[in-house]
N, C-alpha and C positions, 0 to 999 in steps of 0.2 A: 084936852087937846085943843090947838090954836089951830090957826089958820094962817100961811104965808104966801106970800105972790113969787114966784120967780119967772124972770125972763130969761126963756133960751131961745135959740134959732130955731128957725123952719126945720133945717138941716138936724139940728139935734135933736130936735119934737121927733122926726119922721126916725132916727135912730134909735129913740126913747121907746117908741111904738113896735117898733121891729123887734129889740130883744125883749122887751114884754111878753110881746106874744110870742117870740121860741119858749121863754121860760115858763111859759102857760101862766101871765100875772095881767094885773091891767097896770096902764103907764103910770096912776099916783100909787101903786102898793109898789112896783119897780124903782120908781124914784124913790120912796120912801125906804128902802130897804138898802138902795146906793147910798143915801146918804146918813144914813144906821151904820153901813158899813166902814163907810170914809170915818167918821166920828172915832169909831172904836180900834181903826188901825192908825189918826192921832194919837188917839188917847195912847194906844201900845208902845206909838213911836216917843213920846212924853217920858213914859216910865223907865222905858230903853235907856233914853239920856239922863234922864233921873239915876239910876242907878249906876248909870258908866261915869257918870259925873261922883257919885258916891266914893266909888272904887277908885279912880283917880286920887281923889282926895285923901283916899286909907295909904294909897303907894307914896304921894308925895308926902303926909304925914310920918311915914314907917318907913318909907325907902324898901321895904318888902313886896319882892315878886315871885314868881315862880315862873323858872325858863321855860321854854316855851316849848322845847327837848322831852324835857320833863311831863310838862303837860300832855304832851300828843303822844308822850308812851301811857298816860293813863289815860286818854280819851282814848284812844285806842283798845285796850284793852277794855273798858268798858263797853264801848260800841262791838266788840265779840262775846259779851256776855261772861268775860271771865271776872273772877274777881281780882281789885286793884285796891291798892290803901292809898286814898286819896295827899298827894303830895301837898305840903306847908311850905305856906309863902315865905322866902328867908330872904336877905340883904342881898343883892349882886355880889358873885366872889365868893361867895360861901358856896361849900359842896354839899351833894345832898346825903 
């Protein structure tokens, strides 16, 4: 474990302090724990784009989608818990 300096406002120390103690923390386990948090929802928003950026590349490469009609009748049906066979991505203009 290291050690680092940050500078924040008056303003923000006294806010840092405040929700510490609702959350029943002291202000370095609070900050530590914000900035645990931030890291890990970069990190998610990273992957996010990592992956959309993936997919992009599979449509531009293949020219394969799945309308989007299609899709929200099996998101749909999924999200009721019924069963659905999952639709294949096919060229624009093709039927399914």
């Amino acid at each position: 474990m290291s050690t680092t300096t940050i500078r924040i406002s008056n303003e923000l120390k006294a806010r840092v302090a405040r929700a510490a103690q609702r959350a029943g923390k002291s202000a370095h386990g609070f900050i530590v724990e914000a900035i645990a948090e931030k890291a890990e929802l970069e990190e998610r928003r990273a992957d996010f784009h990592g992956s959309a950026e993936q997919r992009l590349a599979r449509i531009v490469e293949t020219g394969q989608t799945i309308p989007w009609q299609t899709l929200q009748t099996y998101l749909r049906a999924r999200a009721a818990g019924k069963p659905a066979r999952r639709p294949a991505a096919r060229a624009p203009g093709r039927k399914a």
